[in-house]
Structure formats: structure tokens, C-alpha cells
N, C-alpha and C positions, 0 to 999 in steps of 0.2 A: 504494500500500500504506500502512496506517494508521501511524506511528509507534510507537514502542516505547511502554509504558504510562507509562514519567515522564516522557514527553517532553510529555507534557501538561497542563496548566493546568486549574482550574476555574472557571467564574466563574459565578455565578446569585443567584436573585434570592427564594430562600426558598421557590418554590411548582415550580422545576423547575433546570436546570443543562445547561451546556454545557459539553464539553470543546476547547478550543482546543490544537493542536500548536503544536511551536517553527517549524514555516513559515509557521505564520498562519494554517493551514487548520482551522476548527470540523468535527470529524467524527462529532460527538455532537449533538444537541440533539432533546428531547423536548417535546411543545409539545396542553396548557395546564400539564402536569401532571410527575411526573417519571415519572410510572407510564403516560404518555400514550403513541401509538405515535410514534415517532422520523421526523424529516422530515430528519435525516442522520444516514443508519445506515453510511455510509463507514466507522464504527471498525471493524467487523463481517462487511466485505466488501471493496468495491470503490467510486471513484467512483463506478460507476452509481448506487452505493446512497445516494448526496444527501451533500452536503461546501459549505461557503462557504469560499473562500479568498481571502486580503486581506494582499497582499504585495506587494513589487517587483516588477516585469515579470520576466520569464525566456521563455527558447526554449521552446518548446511538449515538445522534445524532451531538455532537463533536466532534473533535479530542481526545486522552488522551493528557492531559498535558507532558510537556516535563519534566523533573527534571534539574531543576537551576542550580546544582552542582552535579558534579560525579567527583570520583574522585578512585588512587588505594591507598586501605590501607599499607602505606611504602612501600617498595618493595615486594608489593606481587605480587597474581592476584585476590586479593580479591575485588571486585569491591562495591564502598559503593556511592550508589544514594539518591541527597536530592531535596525534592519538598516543596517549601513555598507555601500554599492556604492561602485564608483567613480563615481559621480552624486552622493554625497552622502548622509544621512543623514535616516532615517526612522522615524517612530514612530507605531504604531498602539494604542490602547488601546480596550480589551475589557471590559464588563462588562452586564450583567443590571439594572436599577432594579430595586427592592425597590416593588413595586406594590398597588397597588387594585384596579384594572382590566386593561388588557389585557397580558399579557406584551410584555417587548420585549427583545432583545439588539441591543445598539446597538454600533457600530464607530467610531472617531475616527483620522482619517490625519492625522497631523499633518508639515509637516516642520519639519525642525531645519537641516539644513544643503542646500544645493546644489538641483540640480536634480532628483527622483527620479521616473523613469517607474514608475507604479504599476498593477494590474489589480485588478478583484476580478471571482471564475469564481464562481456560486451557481446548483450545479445541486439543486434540491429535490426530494424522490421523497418521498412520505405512505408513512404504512402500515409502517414500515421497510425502507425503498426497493423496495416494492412497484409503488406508484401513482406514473406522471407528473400532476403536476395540470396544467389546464389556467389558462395562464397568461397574461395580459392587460390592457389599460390600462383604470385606472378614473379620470377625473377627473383624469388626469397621476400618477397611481399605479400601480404594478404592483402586480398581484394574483395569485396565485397559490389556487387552489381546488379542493376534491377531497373531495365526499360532506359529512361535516358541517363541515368542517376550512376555515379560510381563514388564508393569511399573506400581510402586508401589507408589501411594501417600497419603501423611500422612502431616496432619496437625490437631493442637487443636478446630481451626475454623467450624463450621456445613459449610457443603457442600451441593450445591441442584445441580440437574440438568437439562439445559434449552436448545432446539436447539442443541443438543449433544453435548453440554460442560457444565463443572463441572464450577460450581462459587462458591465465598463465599463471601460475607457483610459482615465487621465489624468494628471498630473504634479504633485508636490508642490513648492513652495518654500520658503524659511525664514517659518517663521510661517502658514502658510495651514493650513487646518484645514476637512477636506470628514467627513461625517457618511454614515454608512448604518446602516437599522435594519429590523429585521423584527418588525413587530407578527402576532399573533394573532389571530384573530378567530373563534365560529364564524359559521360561512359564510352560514346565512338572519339575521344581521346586517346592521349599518349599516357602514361604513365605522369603523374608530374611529379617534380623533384623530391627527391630523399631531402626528407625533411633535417634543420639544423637547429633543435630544441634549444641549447645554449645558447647560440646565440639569438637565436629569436626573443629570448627570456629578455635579455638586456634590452634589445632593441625596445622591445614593450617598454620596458620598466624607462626606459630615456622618452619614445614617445610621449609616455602620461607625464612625466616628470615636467616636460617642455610644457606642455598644454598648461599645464596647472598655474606654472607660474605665471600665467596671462592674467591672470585671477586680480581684480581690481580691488576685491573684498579683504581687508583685514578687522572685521570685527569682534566680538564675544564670541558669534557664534559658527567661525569660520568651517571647524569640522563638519559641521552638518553643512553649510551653505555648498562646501568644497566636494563632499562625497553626494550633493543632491545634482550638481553640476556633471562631477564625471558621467552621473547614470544617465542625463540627457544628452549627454557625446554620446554613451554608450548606445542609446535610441537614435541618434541619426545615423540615418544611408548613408555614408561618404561617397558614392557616387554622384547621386542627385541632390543632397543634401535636404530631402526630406525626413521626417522626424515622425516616427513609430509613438502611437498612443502608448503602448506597452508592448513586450516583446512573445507576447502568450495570445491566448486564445480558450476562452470558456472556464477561464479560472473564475468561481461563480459567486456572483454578490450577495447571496440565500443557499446558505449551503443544502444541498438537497435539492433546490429549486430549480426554476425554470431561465433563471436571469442570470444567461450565458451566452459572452459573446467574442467577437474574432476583433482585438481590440492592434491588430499588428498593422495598422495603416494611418495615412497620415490625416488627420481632423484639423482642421486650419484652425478651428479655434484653438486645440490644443500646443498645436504650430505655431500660432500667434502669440499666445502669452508665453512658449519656451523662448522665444525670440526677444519676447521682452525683457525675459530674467537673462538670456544671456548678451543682450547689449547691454543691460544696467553691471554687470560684472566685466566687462568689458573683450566679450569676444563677440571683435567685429566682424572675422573672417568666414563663423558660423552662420550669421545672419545675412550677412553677401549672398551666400550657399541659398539659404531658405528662401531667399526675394527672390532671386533667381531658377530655385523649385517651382514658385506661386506663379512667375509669369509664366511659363511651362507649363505648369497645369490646367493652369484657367484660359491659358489660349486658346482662342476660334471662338470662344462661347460665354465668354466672361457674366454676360448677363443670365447665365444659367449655374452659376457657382455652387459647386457640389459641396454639400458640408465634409466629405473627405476623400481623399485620392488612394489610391496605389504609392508605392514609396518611390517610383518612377512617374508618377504623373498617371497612371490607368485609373479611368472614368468607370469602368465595371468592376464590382465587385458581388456579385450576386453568392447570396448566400444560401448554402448547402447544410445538411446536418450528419455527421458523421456517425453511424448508428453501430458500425461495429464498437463503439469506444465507449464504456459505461457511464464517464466523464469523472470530473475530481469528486470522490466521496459521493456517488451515486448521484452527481449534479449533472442530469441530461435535459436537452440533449446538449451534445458539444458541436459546436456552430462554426464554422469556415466561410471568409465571406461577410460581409454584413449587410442588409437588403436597409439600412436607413440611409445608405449612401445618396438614394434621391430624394429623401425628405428635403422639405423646405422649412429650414429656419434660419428667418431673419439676422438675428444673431451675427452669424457669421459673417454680416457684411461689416458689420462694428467691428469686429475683432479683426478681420484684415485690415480696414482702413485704417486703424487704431495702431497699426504692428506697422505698416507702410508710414503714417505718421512718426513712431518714435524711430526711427533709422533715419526718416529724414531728421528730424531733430537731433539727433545724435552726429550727425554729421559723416551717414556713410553716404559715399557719391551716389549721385545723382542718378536716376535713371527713367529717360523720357515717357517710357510704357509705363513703368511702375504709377507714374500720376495720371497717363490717360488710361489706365485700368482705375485707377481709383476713380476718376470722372465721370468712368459706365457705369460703374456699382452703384452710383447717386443717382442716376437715370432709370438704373433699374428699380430702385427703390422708391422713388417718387411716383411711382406707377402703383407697388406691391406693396410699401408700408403697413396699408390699412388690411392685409390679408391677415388670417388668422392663419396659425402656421405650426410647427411640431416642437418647436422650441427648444433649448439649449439641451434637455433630457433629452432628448428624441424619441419622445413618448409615443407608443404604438397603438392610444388612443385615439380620439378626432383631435382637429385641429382646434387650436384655441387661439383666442388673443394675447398669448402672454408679456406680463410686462415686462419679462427682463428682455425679451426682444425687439418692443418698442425702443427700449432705452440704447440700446444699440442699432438700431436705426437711426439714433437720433446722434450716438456718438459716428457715426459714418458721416453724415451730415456735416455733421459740428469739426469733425476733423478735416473736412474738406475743405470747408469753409476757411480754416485757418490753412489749409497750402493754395488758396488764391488770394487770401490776402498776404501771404507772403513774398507772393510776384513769381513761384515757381510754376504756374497750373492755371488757367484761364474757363472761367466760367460764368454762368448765371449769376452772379451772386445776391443782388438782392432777392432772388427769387426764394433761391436753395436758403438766405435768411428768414425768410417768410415759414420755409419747409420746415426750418428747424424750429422754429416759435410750434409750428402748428403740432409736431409731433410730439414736443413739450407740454403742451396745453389738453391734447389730447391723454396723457400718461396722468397727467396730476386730476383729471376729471372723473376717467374711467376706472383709472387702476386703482384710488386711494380710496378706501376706507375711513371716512372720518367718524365714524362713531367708536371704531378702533383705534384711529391713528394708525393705521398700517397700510402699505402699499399691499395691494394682496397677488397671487400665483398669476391671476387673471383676469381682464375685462369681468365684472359681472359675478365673481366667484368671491366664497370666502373664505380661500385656504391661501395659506403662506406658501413660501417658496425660498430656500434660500439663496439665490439667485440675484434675489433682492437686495440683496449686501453688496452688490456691485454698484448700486446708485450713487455712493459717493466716490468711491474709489474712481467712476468713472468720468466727475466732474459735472453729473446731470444734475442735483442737487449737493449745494455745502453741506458738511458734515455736522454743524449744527443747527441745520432746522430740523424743527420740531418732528416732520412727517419722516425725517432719516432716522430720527433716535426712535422715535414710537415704533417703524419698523424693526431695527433691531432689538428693541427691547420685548415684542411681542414673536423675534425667531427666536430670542431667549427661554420664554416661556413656552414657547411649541412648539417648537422642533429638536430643544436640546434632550439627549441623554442623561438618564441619572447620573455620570459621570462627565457633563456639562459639551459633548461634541455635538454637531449639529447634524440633522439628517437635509438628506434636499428636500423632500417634500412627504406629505402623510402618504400612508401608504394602508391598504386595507384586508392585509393579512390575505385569506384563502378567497377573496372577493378582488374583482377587478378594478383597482383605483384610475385615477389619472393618467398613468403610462399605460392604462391598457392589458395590467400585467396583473396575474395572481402572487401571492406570497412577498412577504415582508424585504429590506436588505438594511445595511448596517449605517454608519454614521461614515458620511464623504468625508472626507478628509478634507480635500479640497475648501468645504465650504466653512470645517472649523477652522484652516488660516484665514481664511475671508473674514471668520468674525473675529479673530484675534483681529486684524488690521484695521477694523472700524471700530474697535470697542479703544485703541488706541486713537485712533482720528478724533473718536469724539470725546478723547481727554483719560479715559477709564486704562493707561497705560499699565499699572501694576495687574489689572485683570487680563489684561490683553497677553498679556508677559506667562504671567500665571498658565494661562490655554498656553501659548505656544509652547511652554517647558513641557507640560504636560502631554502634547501633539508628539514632542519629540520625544516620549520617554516609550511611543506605541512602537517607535522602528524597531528593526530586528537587530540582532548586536551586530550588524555590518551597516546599519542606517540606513536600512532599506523601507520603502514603505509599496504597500498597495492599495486600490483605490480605497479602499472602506475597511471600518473596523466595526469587529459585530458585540456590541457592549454588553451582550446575553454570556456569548460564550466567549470573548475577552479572548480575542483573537483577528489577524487580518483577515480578509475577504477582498475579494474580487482580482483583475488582472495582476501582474507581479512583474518588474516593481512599474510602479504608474507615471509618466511625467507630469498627470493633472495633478497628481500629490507633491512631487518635489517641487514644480516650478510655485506655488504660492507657498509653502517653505521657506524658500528664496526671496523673497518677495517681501513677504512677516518679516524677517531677519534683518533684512536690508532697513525695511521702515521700524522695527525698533530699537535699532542700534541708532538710527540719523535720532528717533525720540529720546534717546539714552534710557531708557527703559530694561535697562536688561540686569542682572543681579552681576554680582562680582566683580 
């Protein structure tokens, strides 16, 4: 059975990602790509379904021991695992190269003390553990092969084979240091090179090393700011430089449930605020990469902006359900694909103008499409505004008016408005001023709640949303009028957990709510930095501080987070790790170090 979801590590190599457990066992890896089909879908099923494990020996008929200590080497993603037996003391280290050519996840057994009887069990299944590939010596290489797919594994070790998986036996000492690696290849290919674990090792460790130091952040809370950053390197394509939601698929928000989805593609709004938290830390080279994805993507058709792409720009992404796969903890189905790619929400045209805004302001050059993309988006929206639409959830109920997608509409607007009065972009403007009044007047009419003081979920509804937390942050109302604090004070009262985290919206158990969905999910993570960052705006800093220490005490001892945390069974839930959870992390950090708000 898979581990629990923080029991898990990531480590990759910018073009795809693997998750490693605390027994050593890799239960994740998708291969060329991260959107690729999985050749260990173990996270999601069973053994059968493909897993490499590389740990101490154990009885067939135990557990594998867990490793005492794990840990990443400096700022990297080099993951280095140590296990005390009564043999002695062992340590294997995990990571991904940062590549040109063929993928590889490379393994290093090193030991440190005594004598350590050591195994490694790599049974592969394609397809997500669909396909046994047919498996064989090439040249004193094993090969592994299946339709268009070849992986390549190489190690010094004798290899046998048992139950269709490759093992090997052997024994660690102080100082000995044995290598195993699995290249990629496709299959009407050449063999590609014999791999060079050592120094690949260094390379990595100088790669992250360089990156790091870009780092503009010296705060309090630099550790976590610094390891929530690598994990969003870690989620973009270096090809394209588009940016993966998460690097998994149907790791599920309701454990047991139905709320499981294929989260390995790029969400422009997700895109957009990672782009934000990595110009505010100052990597400008990353967000170059991403403006450069966005005009890519959105080309030919701009006025039809998909809420998410392929990590290459692909507009299809039709979703399937993978039914040989039981899914994580009987959580089906397991979903490939996601069919909200044509939803319509508004939203999204805020958050790109918003992300296109802070680059020009920050002062990366210029780029003449980049403003006449932003021109259309306001054209389009002057049209569409007043539609009802699926909103920032992508609820798979009807359409509604919701207000956090007015308000971004209205930041689309507003932001445009300020790139033609700054003489870069030529338009309408007092008209598109008029639009932005009227989308304004229409939010504070429809959406608010005056017998509550709350902006509510929606036109005409009287449920919260936390979502709503973005009204100041986004400059659509000051942080201290009265209808911003009554809204947050009223997500405080009804949306928080007994343990004070915030959910995004009510939800109605074994009855179909708002998204359209049966069964419960956990507290977003996302939206408790959101209310850390307003509960400081509006002066409430020691509480705001309070939540965010507290947000960071849910990571897993490597600082990883996933989307949600389930305050029942006090545990993570959903994708793994998330960059909607690091990048407002980053964010919280930033704004309470500038408030000096932080202890110590």
C-alpha cells in the first residue's frame, strides 16, 4: 500500500518528477514527460502497478523499514535517505539531472557505517501499470521495452529476475558507493549513453546551488520561502517553460471519494501567481520562459483562453478514467486528462493581465504581442463580463455569477487601463474607464450582503467563498473598508476549521453542493495564506503570523505541502506537492516580513 501523501519526497529534473516514500520505494514516476503515462503507478494502486524500491534487506513478509532520517542536500532536490539497522548505517541519495537529453533518475547507496545487507525490487509496468514490458539484456544492459517507450537500467550490481521484477542482493561498507539509474529512451532508438552517476550528482548539486543564489529573499522565513521556490523550478517544463499544477494525478481531496483529478498541466491562473512569487524573489529568466509559454499558447485564438494548457501549449486535454487502477486508498476513479479545460471562467483573464502587468512593472522587456494580447482579452471581456460562468473552483455544477470572477474582470480592466496610461498600449480608454466603474458598481450591488456585511460566493446567493479574500489583495476595495473586514470576519466564522484553516466553500457531504460534487474535502491551503495576508493588511498582524506559523508546521519534514489538509484525520490530501500551496506561502512571507511581523 502507497504511503500517506507527506511521507513523500520529490525529486526531478524540470521536464518530469518522481515521488520517493520514506522506505525508499519510488511509487510515482512518469517518463519522458510529466504528463507522460507512468511506468510506476504503485501510488494509485498496488505493487502490480510498477514501484523501484532501494533499501535495507527485510523478510519478504514485513514491512520495508522506514529511513530515520531524510533529508535535502542544501538547497537542492537532491534527496539523501539514512537507515540505522543493527548492521550498520546506510544512505541512499535520490535525484533527477537537470538534462538535454535522455531522462534519468539515478540512485547512490552509499554506506556510512558497518556492514548493510541491501536489495533493490524494480518491478516496471508502462501505460500506468497497465503493460509488463518485455524485459532483456542489451550489451550487458537491461532493457526494459513496450510499444514506443524504452527504459534503460544500469547498475555495477548482478541483477536476476523473479515474478517479473529485476532485483539485486548486495552489501554496503563504510565508504563504498554502488550507482543505479534508469534512462529513457524511445524504443526505435539507439541505446543512449552509459550513464555517469558521479558526476551527474555534482552537476545537480552546482545546478540548484546557482539557481538558489538568485534568490532576492533574505528574510525570517527564508527556509521555507527557498524550498517552496525550488518545488516551483521543480514544476516547470524547461522546454517550454510552462508550469505543472502538480506533478501527480488523482491524489484525492476526500479520501475514499470521488474528487480526483489529473492536476499535471499548466492553469494560467496557477501560472500566473507562480510568476508573480517568482519575479517578486527575483527570477526574471523564469518568467521570460512563462510570457513566452502564454503567447504560445493563446495564439490564433486568444479571445477563447483556455483556463489550462498542455505543458507545450496543447488545447486538448480530454479526460479518461483509468479503471484498471483502484486509485490512492480506494479513491476512484483515477482520472487522466481533465475535461474542465473548456470551462469558462472569467477569472482567468485577471490573472493573466495581472501577471502580464507585474513583468511589465518589474521591468522585464518589453514585448509588443504581450500588450496587444492583453488588448483582446478586454475586448473579449466587454462582451462576456456579465456571463455567468464556472468560476475559479471549476465547479461541475451550472454556471453562476460568481464574485471572485467579477473582481477579476474588473482587475483585467483596471490593469489595462494602467498600460495605456503609461504610453506602452493604445486604446479606448475612457470607455474601458467607464467598463471598469461599471463592473465595480455592479460587484458592490449584486454581490454584497448588507445585512451580513459580506460579499457572498455569488450574485443572489448566500454562501461564502473564500475566494473572496482576494478583494483586497487585489486593489478592488482598501483593506479597511468596512465590507472587506465584515467579509473576512464572516470566512472566519464559516469557513474556518476547528483548528482555524479555511475551507473554499461549504460543501454538502453525501448530497450534491455547488461544484456539482458529492462528498466533503479538506481545508485549501491556498486560501489559509490568503487569510493570513488580509488578517495582516487589515492590521491583525500577530494573528496573521500566528496562521502562517501554524500553515507551516502542516509541511512534511522536507517542506513539502499538498493542496489541502483534512482537519478530521490531520493529514494532507489532494495533489502532491501543489504550487497553489507554495506560491501564497511565498507570498504570506514576503508580506510579513516587509510588516515585520514575524517572531524572532
Amino acid at each position: 500500500m502507497a504511503g500517506r501523501i507527506e511521507d513523500y519526497a520529490l525529486i526531478g529534473d524540470m521536464q518530469t518528477a518522481a515521488l520517493v516514500c520514506h522506505d525508499g520505494t519510488v511509487d510515482w514516476l512518469c517518463l519522458p514527460r510529466f504528463d507522460s503515462h507512468a511506468i510506476f503507478a504503485g501510488l494509485l494502486g498496488t505493487e502490480e502497478h510498477g514501484f523501484w524500491r532501494l533499501g535495507p534487506a527485510h523478510a519478504s513478509d514485513m514491512e520495508p523499514p522506514v529511513a530515520a532520517r531524510r533529508s535535502y542536500r542544501g538547497d537542492s532536490l537532491i534527496l539523501e535517505s539514512e537507515w540505522d539497522t543493527r548492521r550498520g548505517t546506510v544512505r541512499v541519495i535520490d535525484f533527477m539531472p537537470p538534462r538535454d537529453g535522455a531522462p534519468q533518475l539515478v540512485r547512490i547507496v552509499e554506506g556510512v557505517s558497518g556492514r548493510v545487507p541491501m536489495r533493490s525490487e524494480l518491478r516496471m509496468r508502462f501505460s500506468y501499470g497497465r503493460v509488463v514490458p518485455w524485459v532483456h539484456k542489451h550489451e550487458g544492459r537491461t532493457v526494459a521495452v513496450a510499444g514506443p517507450d524504452s527504459v534503460w537500467y544500469d547498475t555495477e550490481c548482478e541483477t536476476y529476475g523473479k515474478s517479473l521484477t529485476t532485483y539485486s542482493d548486495f552489501v554496503v561498507g563504510p565508504g563504498d558507493r554502488i550507482a543505479f539509474t534508469l534512462s529513457w529512451q524511445p524504443s526505435h532508438r539507439a541505446a543512449p549513453p552509459l550513464p555517469e552517476p558521479e558526476q551527474s550528482l555534482e552537476a545537480t548539486e552546482d545546478f540548484w546551488r546557482g539557481w538558489v543564489e538568485q534568490c532576492t529573499y533574505h528574510g525570517p522565513y527564508r527556509e521555507a520561502v527557498i524550498r517552496s521556490l525550488i518545488t516551483l523550478k521543480a514544476l516547470t517544463y524547461a522546454p517550454t517553460g510552462g508550469i505543472v499544477a502538480a506533478p501527480t494525478t488523482s491524489l484525492p481531496e476526500d479520501i475514499g471519494g470521488v474528487r480526483n483529478w489529473d492536476y499535471r498541466y499548466t492553469w494560467l491562473r496557477d501560472a500566473a501567481i507562480t510568476l508573480s512569487s517568482l519575479l517578486r524573489t527575483g527570477y526574471r529568466e523564469e518568467a521570460r520562459a512563462w510570457r513566452e509559454w502564454l503567447l504560445r499558447a493563446v495564439a490564433g485564438d486568444p479571445e477563447n483562453l483556455q483556463i489550462m494548457y498542455g505543458i507545450a501549449g496543447e488545447r486538448e486535454l480530454g479526460e479518461a478514467e483509468l479503471d484498471w487502477l483502484p486509485g490512492y486508498e480506494k479513491s476512484a476513479p483515477v482520472r487522466v486528462g481533465n475535461g474542465a479545460a473548456h470551462q469558462l471562467q472569467l477569472d482567468v483573464y485577471g490573472e493573466v493581465t495581472e501577471a502580464l502587468h507585474l513583468a511589465h512593472m518589474t521591468g522585464l522587456a518589453r514585448n509588443d504581442y504581450a500588450s496587444l494580447l492583453q488588448l483582446k482579452l478586454i475586448r473579449y471581456l466587454e462582451d462576456h463580463w456579465q456571463e455567468p460562468d464556472e468560476g475559479i473552483w471549476e465547479v461541475r455544477g451550472p454556471r453562476r455569477h460568481f464574485v471572485h470572477s467579477k473582481v477579476m474582470a474588473w482587475v483585467a480592466v483596471d490593469r489595462t487601463i494602467k498600460l495605456i496610461e503609461s504610453g506602452d498600449a493604445d486604446g479606448p480608454l475612457e470607455r474601458w474607464r467607464q467598463l471598469r466603474d461599471d463592473i465595480h458598481r455592479d460587484v458592490c450591488e449584486k454581490g454584497y450582503d448588507k445585512e451580513r456585511n459580506t460579499f457572498t460566493q455569488s450574485y443572489g446567493s448566500k454562501e461564502l467563498d473564500a475566494s473572496l479574500l482576494l478583494i483586497p489583495q487585489m486593489g478592488f476595495l482598501p483593506p479597511d473598508d468596512k465590507r472587506v473586514i465584515g467579509t473576512i470576519e464572516a470566512i472566519q466564522r464559516e469557513l474556518s476549521t476547528p483548528d482555524g484553516f479555511i475551507l473554499r466553500y461549504p460543501t454538502q457531504g453525501h448530497d450534491e453542493g455547488v461544484d456539482g460534487l458529492p462528498g466533503d474535502e479538506g481545508a485549501f491551503l491556498a486560501c489559509s495564506f490568503w487569510m493570513a495576508d488580509d488578517l495582516a493588511m487589515i492590521g491583525r498582524v500577530d494573528e496573521a503570523r500566528k496562521l502562517f506559523e501554524k500553515l507551516l508546521s502542516l509541511r512534511n519534514d522536507l517542506g513539502l505541502l499538498a493542496e489541502e489538509w483534512d482537519p478530521r484525520l490531520k493529514r494532507q490530501v489532494g495533489n502532491f506537492p501543489q504550487a497553489f500551496s507554495h506560491v501564497p506561502l511565498i507570498d504570506t512571507a514576503l508580506r510579513l516580513t516587509a510588516s515585520g511581523a514575524y517572531g524572532g
